[in-house]
PLY file of the C-alpha trace (Angstrom):
ply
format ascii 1.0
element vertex 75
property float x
property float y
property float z
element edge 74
property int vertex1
property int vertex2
end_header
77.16 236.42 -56.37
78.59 237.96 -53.17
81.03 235.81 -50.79
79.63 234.34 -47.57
81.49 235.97 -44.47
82.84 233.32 -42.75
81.45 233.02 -39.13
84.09 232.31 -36.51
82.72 229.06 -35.10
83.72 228.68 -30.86
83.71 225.59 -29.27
83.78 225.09 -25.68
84.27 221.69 -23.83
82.47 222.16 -19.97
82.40 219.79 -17.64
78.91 218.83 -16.24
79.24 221.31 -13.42
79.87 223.89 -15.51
77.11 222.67 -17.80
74.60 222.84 -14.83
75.60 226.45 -13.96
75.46 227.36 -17.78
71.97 225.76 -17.35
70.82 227.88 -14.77
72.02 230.85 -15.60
70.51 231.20 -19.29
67.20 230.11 -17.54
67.86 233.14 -14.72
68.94 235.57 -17.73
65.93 234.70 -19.53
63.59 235.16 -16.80
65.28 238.93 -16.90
64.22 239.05 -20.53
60.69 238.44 -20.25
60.11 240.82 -17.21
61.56 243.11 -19.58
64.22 243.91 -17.36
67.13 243.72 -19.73
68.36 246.36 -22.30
70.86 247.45 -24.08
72.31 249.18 -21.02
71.93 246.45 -18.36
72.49 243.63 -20.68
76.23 242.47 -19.83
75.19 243.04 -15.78
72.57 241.04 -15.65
74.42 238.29 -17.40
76.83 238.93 -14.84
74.71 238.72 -12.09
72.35 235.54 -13.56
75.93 233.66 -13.28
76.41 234.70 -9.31
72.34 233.64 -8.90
73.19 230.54 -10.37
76.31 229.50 -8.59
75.06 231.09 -5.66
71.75 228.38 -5.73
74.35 225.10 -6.84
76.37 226.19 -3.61
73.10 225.79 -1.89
71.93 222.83 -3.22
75.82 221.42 -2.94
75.41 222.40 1.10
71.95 220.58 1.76
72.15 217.82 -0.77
74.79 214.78 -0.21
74.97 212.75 -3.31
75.13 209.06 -3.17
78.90 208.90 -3.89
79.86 211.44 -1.48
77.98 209.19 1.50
80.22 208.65 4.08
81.02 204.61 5.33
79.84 204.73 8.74
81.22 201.12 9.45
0 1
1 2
2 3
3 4
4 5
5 6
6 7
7 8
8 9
9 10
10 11
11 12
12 13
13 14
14 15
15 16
16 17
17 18
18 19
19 20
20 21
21 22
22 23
23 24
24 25
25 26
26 27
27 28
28 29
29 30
30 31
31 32
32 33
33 34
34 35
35 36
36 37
37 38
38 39
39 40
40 41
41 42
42 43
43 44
44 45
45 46
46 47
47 48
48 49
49 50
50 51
51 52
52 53
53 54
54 55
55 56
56 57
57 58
58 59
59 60
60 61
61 62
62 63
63 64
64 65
65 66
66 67
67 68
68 69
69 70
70 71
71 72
72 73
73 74
């Protein structure tokens, strides 16, 4: 019987900003994959650039959007 290979396991610990931008960007890099966009060659620049598109739009949304703890007391 052969020996399994051991897969190196990776954990990461992201905060829920992070987890938001990780969010967006595998749906950006996605929508590269099924235009067909992406190949072997482009592959590592289009994840690149899926993670500026992505922090680019929570910049956005961080600019037009005031949550309700960051409301400012008027009184």
């Amino acid at each position: 019987m052969a020996e399994k290979t051991k897969k190196k396991q990776h954990y990461f610990s992201l905060k829920p900003s992070e987890t938001a931008i990780y969010a967006a960007t595998s749906r950006i890099y996605a929508a590269y994959i099924v235009s067909g966009r992406k190949n072997d060659a482009n592959q590592a620049e289009l994840m690149r650039l899926s993670i500026q598109e992505a922090v680019k739009i929570a910049r956005a949304v961080e600019d037009l959007i005031q949550s309700d703890d960051e409301l400012e007391d008027v009184t």
